[in-house]
PDB file of N, CA, C and O in Angstrom:
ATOM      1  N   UNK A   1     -41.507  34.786  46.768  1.00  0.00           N
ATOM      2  CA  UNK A   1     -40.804  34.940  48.014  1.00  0.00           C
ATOM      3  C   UNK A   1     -40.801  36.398  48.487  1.00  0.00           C
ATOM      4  O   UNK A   1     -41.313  36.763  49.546  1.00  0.00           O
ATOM      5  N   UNK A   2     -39.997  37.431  47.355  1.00  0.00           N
ATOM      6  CA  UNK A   2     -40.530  38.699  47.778  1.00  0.00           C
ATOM      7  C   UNK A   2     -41.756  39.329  48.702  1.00  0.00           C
ATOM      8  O   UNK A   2     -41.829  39.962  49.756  1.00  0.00           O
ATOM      9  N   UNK A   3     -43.031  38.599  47.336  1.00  0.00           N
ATOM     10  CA  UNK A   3     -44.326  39.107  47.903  1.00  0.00           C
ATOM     11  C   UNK A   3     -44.690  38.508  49.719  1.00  0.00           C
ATOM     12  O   UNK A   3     -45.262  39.139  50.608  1.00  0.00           O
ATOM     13  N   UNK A   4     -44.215  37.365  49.756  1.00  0.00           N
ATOM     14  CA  UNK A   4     -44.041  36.889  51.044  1.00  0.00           C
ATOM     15  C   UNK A   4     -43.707  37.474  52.143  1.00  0.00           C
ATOM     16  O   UNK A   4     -44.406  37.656  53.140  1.00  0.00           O
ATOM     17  N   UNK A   5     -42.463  37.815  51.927  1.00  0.00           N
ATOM     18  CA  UNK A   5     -41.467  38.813  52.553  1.00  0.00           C
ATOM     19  C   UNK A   5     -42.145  40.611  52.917  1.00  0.00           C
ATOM     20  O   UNK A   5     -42.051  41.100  54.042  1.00  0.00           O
ATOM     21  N   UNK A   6     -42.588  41.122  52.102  1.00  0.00           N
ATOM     22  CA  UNK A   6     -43.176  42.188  52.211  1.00  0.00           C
ATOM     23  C   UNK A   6     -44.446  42.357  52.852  1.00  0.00           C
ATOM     24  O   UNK A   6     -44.836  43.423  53.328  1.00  0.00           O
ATOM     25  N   UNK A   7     -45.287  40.926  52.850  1.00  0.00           N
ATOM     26  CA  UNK A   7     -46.745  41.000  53.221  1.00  0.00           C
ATOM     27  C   UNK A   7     -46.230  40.475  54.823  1.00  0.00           C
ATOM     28  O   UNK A   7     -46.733  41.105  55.753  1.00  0.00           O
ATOM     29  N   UNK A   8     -45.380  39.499  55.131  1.00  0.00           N
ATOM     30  CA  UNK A   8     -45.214  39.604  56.235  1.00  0.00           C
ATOM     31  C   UNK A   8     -44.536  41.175  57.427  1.00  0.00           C
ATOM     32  O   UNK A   8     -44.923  41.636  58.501  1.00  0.00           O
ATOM     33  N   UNK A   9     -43.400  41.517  56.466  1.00  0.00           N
ATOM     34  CA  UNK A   9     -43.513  42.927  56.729  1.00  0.00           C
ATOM     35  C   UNK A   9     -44.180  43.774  57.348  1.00  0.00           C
ATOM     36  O   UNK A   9     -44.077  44.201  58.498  1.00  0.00           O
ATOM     37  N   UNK A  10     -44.919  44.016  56.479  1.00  0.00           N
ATOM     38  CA  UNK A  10     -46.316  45.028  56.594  1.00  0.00           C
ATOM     39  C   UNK A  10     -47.089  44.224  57.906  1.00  0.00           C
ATOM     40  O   UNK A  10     -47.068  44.855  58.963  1.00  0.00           O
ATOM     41  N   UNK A  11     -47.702  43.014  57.920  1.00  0.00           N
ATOM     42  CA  UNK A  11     -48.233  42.697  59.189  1.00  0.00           C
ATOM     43  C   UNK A  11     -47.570  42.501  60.182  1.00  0.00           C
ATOM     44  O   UNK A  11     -48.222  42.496  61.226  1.00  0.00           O
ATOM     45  N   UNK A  12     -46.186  42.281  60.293  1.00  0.00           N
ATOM     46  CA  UNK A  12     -45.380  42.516  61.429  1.00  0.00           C
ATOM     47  C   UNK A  12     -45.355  43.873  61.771  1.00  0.00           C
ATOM     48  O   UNK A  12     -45.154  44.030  62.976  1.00  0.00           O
ATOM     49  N   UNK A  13     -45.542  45.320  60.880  1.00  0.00           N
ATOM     50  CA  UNK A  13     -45.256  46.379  61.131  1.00  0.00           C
ATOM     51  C   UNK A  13     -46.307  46.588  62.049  1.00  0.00           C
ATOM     52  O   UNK A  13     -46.136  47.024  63.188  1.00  0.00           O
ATOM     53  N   UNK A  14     -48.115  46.074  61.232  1.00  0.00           N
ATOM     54  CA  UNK A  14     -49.126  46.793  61.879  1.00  0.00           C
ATOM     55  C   UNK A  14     -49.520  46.554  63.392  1.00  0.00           C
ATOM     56  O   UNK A  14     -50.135  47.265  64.186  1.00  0.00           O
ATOM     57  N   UNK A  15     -48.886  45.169  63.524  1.00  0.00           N
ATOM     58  CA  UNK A  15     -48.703  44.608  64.548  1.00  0.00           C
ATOM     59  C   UNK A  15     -48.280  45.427  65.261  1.00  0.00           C
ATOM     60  O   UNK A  15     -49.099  46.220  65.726  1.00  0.00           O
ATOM     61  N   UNK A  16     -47.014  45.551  65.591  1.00  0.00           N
ATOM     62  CA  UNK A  16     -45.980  46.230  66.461  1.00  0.00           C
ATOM     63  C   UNK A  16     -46.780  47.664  66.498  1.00  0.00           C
ATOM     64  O   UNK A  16     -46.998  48.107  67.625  1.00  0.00           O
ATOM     65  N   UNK A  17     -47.266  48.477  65.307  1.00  0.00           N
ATOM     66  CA  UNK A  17     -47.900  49.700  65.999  1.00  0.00           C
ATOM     67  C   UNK A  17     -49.518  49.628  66.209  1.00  0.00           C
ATOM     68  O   UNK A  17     -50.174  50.627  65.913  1.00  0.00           O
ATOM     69  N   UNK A  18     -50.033  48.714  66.607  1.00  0.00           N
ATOM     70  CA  UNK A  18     -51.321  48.478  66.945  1.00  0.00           C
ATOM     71  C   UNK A  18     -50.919  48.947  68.076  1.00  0.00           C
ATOM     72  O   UNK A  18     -51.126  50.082  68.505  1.00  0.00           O
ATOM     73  N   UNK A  19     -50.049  47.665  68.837  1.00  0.00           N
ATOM     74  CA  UNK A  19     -49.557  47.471  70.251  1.00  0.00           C
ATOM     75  C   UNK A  19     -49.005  48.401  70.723  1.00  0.00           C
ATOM     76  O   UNK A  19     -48.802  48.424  71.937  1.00  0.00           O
ATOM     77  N   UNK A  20     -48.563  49.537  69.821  1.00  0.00           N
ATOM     78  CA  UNK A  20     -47.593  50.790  70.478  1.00  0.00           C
ATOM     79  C   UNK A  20     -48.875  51.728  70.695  1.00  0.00           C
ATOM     80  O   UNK A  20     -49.088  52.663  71.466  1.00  0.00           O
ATOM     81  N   UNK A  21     -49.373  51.320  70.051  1.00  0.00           N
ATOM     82  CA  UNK A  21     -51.017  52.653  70.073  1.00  0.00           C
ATOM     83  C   UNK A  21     -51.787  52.498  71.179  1.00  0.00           C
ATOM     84  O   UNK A  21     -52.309  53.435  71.783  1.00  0.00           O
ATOM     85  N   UNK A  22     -51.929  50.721  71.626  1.00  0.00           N
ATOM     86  CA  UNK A  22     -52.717  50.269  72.989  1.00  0.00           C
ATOM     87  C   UNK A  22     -51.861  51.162  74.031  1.00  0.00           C
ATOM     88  O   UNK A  22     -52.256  52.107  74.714  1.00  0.00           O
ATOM     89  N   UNK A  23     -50.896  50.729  73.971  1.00  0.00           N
ATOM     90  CA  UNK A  23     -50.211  51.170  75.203  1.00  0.00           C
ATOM     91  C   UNK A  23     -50.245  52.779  75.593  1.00  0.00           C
ATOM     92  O   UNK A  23     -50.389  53.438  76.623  1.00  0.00           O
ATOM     93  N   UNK A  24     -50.033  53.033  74.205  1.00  0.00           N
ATOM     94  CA  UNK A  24     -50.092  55.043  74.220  1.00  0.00           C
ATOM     95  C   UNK A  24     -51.005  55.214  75.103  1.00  0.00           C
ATOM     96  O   UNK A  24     -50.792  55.687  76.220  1.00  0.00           O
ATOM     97  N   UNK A  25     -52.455  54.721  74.539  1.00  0.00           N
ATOM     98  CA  UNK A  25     -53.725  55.246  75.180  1.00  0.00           C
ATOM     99  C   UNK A  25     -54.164  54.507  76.323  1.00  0.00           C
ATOM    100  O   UNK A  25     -55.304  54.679  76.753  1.00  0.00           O
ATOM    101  N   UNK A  26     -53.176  53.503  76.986  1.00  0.00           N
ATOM    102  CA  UNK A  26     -53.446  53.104  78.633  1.00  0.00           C
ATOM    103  C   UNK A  26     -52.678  54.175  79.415  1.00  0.00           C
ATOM    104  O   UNK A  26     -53.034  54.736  80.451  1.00  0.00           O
ATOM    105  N   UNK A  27     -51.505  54.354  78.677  1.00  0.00           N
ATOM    106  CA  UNK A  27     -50.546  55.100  79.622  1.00  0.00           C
ATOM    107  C   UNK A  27     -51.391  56.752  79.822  1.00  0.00           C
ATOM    108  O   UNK A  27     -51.245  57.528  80.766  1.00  0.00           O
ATOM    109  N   UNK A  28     -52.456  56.966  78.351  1.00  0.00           N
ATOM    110  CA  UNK A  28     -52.701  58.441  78.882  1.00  0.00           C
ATOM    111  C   UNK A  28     -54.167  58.527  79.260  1.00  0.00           C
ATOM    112  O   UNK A  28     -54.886  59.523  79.176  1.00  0.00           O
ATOM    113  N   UNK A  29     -54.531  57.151  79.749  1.00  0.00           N
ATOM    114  CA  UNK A  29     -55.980  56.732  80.717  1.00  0.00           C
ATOM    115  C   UNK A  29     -55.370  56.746  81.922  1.00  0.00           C
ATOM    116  O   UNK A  29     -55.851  57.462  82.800  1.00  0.00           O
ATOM    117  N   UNK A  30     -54.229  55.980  82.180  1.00  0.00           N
ATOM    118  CA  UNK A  30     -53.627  55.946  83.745  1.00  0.00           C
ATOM    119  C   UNK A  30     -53.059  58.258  84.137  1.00  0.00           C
ATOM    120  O   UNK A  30     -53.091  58.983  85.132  1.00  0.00           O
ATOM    121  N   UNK A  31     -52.774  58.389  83.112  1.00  0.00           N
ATOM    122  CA  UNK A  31     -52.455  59.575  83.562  1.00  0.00           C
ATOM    123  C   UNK A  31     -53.411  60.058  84.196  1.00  0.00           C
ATOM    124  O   UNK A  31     -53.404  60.443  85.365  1.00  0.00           O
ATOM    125  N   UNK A  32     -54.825  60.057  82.971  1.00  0.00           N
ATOM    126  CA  UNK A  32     -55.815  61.463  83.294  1.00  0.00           C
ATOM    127  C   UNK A  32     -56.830  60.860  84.638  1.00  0.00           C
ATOM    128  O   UNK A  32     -57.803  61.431  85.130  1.00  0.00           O
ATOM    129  N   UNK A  33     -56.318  59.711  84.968  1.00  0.00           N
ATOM    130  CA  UNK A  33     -57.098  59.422  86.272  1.00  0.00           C
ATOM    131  C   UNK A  33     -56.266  59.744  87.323  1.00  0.00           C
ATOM    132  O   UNK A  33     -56.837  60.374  88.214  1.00  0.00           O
ATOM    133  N   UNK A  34     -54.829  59.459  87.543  1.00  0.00           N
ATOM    134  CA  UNK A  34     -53.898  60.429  88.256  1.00  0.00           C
ATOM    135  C   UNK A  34     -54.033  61.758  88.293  1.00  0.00           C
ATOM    136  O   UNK A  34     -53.470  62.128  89.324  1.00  0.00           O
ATOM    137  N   UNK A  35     -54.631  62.991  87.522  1.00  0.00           N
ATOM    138  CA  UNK A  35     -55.052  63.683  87.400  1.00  0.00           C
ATOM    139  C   UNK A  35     -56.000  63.787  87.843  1.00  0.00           C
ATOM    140  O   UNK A  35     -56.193  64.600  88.747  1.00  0.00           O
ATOM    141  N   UNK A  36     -56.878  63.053  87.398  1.00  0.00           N
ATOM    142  CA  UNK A  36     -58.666  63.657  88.275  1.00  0.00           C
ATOM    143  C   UNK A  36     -58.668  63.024  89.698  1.00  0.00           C
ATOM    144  O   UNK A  36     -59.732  62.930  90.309  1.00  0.00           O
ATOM    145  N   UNK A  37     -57.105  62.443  90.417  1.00  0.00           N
ATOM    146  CA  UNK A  37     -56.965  62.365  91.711  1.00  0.00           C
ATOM    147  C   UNK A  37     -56.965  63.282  92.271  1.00  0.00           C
ATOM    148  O   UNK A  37     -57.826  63.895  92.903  1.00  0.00           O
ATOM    149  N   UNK A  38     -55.194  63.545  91.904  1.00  0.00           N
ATOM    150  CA  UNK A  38     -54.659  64.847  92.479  1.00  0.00           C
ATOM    151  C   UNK A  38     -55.591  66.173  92.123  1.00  0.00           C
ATOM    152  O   UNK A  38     -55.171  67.057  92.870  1.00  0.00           O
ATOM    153  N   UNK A  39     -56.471  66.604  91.462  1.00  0.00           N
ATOM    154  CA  UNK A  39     -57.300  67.587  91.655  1.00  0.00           C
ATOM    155  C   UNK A  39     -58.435  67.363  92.197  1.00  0.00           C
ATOM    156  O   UNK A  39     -59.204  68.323  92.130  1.00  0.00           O
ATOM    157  N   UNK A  40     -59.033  65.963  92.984  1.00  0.00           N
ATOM    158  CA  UNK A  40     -60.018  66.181  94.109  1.00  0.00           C
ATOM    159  C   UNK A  40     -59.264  66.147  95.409  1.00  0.00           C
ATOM    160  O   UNK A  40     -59.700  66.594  96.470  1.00  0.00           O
ATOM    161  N   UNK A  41     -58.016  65.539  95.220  1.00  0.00           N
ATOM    162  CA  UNK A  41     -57.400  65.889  96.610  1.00  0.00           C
ATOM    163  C   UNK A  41     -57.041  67.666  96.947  1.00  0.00           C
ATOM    164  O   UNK A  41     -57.034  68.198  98.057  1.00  0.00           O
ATOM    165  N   UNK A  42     -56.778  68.288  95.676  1.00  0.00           N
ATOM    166  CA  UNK A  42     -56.190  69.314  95.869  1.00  0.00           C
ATOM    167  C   UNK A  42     -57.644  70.513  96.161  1.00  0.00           C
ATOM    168  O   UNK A  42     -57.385  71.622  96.630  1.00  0.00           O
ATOM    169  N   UNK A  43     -59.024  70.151  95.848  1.00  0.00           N
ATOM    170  CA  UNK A  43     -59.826  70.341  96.157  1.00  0.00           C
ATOM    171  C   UNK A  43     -60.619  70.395  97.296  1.00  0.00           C
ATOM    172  O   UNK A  43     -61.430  71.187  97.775  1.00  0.00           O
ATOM    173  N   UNK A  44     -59.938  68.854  97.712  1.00  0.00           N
ATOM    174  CA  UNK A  44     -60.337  68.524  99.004  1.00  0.00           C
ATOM    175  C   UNK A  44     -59.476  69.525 100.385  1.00  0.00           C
ATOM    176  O   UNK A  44     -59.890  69.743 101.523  1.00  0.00           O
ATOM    177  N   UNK A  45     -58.357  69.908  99.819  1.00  0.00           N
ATOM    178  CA  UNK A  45     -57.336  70.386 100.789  1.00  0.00           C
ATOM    179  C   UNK A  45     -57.447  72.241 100.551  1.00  0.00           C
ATOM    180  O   UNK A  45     -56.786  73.003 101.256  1.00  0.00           O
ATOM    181  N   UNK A  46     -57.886  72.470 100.036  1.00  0.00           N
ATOM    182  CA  UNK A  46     -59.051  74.095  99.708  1.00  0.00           C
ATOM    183  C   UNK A  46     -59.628  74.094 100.218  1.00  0.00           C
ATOM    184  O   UNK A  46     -59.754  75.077 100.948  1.00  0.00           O
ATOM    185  N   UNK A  47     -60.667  72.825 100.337  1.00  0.00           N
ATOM    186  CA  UNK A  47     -61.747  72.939 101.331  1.00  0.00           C
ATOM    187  C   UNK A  47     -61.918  73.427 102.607  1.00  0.00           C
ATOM    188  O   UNK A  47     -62.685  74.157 103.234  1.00  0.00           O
ATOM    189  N   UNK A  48     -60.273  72.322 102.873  1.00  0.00           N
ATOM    190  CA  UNK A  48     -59.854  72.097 104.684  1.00  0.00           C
ATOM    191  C   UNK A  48     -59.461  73.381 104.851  1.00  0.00           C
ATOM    192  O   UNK A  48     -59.686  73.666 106.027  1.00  0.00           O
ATOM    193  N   UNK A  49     -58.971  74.336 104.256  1.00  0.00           N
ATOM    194  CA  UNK A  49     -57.867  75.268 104.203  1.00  0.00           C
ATOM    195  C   UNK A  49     -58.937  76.823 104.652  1.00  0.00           C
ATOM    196  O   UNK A  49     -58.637  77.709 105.453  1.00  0.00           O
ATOM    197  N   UNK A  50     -60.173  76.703 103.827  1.00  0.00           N
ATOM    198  CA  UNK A  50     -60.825  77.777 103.508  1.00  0.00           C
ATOM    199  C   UNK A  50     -61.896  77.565 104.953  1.00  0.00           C
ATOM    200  O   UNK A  50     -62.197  78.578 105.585  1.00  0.00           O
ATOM    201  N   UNK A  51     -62.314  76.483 105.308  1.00  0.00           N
ATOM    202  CA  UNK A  51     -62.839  75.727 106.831  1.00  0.00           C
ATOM    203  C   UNK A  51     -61.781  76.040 107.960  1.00  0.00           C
ATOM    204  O   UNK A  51     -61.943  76.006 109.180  1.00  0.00           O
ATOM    205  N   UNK A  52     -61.298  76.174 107.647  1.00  0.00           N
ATOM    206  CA  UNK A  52     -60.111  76.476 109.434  1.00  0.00           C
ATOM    207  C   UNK A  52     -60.308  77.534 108.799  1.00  0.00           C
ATOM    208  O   UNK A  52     -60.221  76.858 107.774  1.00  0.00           O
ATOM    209  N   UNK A  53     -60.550  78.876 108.291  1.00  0.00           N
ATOM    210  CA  UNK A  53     -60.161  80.243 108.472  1.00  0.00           C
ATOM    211  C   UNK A  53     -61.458  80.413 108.997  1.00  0.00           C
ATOM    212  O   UNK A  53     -61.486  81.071 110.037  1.00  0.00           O
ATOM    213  N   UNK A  54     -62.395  80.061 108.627  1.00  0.00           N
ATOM    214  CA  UNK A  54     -63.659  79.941 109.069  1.00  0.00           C
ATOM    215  C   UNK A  54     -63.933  79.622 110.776  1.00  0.00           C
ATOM    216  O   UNK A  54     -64.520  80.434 111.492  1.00  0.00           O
ATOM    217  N   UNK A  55     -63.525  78.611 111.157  1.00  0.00           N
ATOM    218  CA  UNK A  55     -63.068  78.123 112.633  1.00  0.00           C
ATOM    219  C   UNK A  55     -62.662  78.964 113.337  1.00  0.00           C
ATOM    220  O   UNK A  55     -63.331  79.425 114.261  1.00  0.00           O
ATOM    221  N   UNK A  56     -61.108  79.457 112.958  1.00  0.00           N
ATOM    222  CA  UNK A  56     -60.644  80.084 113.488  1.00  0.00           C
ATOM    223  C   UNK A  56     -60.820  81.380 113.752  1.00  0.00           C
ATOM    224  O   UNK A  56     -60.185  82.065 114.555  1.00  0.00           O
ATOM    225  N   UNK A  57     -61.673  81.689 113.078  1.00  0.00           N
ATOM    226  CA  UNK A  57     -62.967  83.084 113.721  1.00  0.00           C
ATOM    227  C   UNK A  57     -63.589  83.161 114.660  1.00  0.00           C
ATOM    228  O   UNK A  57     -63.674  83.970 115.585  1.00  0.00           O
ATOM    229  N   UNK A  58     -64.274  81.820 114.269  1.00  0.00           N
ATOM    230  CA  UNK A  58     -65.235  81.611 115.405  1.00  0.00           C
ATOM    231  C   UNK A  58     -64.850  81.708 116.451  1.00  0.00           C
ATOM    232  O   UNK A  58     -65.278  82.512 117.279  1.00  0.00           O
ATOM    233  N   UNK A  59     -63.442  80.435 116.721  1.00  0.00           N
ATOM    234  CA  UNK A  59     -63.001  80.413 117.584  1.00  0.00           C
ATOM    235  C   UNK A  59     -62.393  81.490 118.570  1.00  0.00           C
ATOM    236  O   UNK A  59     -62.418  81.561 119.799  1.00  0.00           O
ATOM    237  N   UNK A  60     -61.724  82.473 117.396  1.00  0.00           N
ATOM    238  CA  UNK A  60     -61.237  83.737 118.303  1.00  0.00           C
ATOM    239  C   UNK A  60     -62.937  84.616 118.623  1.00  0.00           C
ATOM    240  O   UNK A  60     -63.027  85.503 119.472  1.00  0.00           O
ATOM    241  N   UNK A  61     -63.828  84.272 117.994  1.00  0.00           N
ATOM    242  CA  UNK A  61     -64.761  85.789 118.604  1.00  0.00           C
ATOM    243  C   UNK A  61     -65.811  84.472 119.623  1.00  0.00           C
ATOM    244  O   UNK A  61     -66.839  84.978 120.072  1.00  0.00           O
ATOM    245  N   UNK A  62     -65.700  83.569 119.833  1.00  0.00           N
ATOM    246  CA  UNK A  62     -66.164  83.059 121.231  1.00  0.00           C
ATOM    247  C   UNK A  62     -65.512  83.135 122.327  1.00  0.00           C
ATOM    248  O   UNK A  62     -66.113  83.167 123.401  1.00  0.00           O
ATOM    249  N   UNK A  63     -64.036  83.183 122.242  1.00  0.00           N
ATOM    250  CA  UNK A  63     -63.130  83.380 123.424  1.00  0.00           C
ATOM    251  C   UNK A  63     -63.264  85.319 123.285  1.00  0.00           C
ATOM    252  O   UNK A  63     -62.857  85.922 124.279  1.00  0.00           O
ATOM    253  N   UNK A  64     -63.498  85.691 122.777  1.00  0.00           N
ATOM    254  CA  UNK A  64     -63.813  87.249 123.058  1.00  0.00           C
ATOM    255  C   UNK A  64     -65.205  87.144 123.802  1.00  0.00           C
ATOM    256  O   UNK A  64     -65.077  87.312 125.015  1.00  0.00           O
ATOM    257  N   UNK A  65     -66.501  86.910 123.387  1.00  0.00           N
ATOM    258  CA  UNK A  65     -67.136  86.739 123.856  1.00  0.00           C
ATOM    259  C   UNK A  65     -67.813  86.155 125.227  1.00  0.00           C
ATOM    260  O   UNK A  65     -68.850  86.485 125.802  1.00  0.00           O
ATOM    261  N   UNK A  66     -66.941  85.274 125.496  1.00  0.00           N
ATOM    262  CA  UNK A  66     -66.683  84.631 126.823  1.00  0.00           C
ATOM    263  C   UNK A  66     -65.719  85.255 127.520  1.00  0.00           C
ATOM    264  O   UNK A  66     -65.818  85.211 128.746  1.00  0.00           O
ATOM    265  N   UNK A  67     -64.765  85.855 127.018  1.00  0.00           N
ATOM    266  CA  UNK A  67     -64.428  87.097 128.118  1.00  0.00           C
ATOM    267  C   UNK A  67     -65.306  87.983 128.465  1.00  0.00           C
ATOM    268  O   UNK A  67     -65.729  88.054 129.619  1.00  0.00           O
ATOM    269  N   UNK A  68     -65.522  88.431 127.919  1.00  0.00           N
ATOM    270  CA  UNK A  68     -66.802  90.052 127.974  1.00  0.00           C
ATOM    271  C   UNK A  68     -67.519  89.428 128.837  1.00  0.00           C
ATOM    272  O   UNK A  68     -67.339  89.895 129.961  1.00  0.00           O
ATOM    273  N   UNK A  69     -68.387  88.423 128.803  1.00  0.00           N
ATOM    274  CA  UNK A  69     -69.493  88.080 129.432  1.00  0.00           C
ATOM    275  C   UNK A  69     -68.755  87.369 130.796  1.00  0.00           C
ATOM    276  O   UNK A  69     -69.594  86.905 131.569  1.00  0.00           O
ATOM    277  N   UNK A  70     -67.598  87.229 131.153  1.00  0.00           N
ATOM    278  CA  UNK A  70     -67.261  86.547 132.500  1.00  0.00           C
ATOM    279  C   UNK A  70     -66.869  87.606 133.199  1.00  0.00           C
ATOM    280  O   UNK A  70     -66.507  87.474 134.367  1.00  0.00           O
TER     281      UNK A  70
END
């Protein structure tokens, strides 16, 4: 009965931390793809950021330019 008792034990234990281990490593797959979101968005928004300073050059030395020349 003991040996019973103990062998069920033990496979109830490995059980329960198989399943704690799946979960560990979904929860830190769902992270690191939340992660490799938010750093192409935050990439993406550098982009936009570093493009309008760019623009906004242009934009001011064509309205200079189109003064001068009118």
């Amino acid at each position: 009965m003991i040996a019973a008792g103990t062998m069920g034990y033990k496979v109830g234990t490995s059980s329960l931390q198989s399943g704690h281990s799946e979960r560990l490593i979904q929860i830190r797959l769902n992270r690191t793809q939340a992660l490799k979101t938010d750093l192409e968005i935050l990439g993406n928004n550098l982009l936009v950021a570093a493009e309008m300073g760019r623009v906004r050059d242009s934009v001011v030395a064509f309205h200079a330019n189109l003064k001068k020349n009118l």
